[in-house]
C-alpha positions as CSV (number, residue, x, y, z in Angstrom):
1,X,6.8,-43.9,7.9
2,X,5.4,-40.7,8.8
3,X,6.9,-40.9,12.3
4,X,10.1,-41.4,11.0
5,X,9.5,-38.6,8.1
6,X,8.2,-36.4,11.0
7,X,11.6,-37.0,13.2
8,X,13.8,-36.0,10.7
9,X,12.0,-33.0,10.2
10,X,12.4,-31.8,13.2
11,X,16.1,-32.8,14.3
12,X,17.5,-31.1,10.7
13,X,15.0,-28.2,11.9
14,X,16.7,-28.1,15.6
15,X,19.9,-28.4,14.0
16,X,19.2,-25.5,11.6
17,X,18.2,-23.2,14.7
18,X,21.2,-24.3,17.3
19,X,23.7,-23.0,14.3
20,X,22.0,-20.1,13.6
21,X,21.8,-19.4,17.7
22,X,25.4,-20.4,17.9
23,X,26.4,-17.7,15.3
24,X,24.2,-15.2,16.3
25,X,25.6,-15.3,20.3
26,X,29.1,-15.4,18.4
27,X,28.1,-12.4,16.7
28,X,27.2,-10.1,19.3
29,X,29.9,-11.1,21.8
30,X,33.0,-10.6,19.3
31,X,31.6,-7.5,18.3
32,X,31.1,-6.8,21.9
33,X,34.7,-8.1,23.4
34,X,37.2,-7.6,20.4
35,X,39.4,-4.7,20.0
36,X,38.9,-2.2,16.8
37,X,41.2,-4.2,14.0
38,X,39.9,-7.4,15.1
39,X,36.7,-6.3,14.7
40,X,37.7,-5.2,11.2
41,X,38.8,-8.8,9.9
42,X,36.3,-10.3,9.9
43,X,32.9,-8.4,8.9
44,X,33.5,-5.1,8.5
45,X,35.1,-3.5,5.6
46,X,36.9,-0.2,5.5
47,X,34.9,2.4,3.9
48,X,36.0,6.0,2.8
49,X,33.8,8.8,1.8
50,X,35.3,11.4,-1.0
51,X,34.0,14.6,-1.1
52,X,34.1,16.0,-4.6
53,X,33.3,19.5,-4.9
54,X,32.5,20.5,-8.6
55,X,32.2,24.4,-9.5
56,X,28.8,25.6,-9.6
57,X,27.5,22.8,-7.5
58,X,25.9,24.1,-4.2
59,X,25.3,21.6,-1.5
């Protein structure tokens, strides 16, 4: 019983590593290989900074 309870453990906890490995490597060799836009489907959202300039305001 504990054997068993013990095997489980581990196989759901070597699963639980080999896909977080497996997106990791993904991950850093898309971001590594693919070209700007495909980069930019995926994970990375467009962001624009606004300057507003407001009378009396010095920066």
């Amino acid at each position: 019983m504990i054997g068993r309870l013990f095997a489980i453990t581990f196989i759901a906890g070597m699963a639980g590593l080999a896909v977080g490995m497996a997106d990791s490597a993904f991950r850093h060799y898309y971001y590594k290989i693919a070209e700007g836009e495909d980069r930019k489907s995926l994970f990375v959202h467009d962001v624009e900074a606004v300057k507003h300039n407001e009378e009396g305001v010095d920066e």
